[in-house]
N, C-alpha and C positions, 0 to 999 in steps of 0.2 A: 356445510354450505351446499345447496344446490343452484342450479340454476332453472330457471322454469322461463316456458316460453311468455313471448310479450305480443300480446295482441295490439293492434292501434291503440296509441294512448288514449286513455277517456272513456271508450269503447267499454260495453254490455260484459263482452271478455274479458275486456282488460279490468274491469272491477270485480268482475267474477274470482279469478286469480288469484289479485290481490287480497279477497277475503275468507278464501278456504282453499286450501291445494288437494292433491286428488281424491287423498282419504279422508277430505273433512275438516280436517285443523285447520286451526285460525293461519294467518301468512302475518307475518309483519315482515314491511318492509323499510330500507334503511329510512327513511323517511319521515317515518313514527318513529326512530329509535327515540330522539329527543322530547316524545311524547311520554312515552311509559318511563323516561329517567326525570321528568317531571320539570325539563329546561324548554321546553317550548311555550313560548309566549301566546300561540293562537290557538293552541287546544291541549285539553288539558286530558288525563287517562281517563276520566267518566265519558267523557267525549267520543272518546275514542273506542273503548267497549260498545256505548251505543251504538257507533257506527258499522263496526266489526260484525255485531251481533245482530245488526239489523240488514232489509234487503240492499243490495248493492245500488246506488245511483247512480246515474250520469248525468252529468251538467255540463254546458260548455268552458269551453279552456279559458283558462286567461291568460294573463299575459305571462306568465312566472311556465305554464306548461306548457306552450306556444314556444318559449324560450329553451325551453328542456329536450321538447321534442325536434328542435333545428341542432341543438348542440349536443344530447346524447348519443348519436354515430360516431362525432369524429372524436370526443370524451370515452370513446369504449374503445374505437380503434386504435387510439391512444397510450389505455391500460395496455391493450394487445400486446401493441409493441413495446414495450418497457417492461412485460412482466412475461411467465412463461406460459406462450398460447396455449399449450397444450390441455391447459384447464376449460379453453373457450372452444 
């Protein structure tokens, strides 16, 4: 596992990232997992190759990443403390 930096969600960057890391490979993250194990209801692994394999978009947020990006700080500083930081 790495960790790779987060640009503002949604962000030119932040899809950048999410679809190839330094040297080129594909990213997946945890997000997709239930994509490629074939339990996600809203997209399905052809979906998602397209997406991977095509140029990166940006669209506005909705409500579900509006939601994520107020509660992933205090969700991570969370993990922090309950786990051992020295990973973070």
């Amino acid at each position: 596992m790495q960790r790779i930096p987060k640009p503002t969600h949604g962000s030119v960057g932040w899809h950048a990232i999410r679809h190839r890391d330094l040297e080129g490979k594909c990213v997946l993250g945890a997000s997709e997992v239930s994509i490629v194990m074939g339990a996600n209801p809203y997209e399905n692994r052809v979906d998602l190759a397209i997406r991977k394999l095509g140029t990166p978009q940006v669209s506005e947020p909705n409500e579900a990443m509006v939601r994520g990006n107020v509660l992933e700080p205090a969700l991570l500083q969370h993990a922090i403390n309950e786990s051992d930081s020295s990973f973070y």
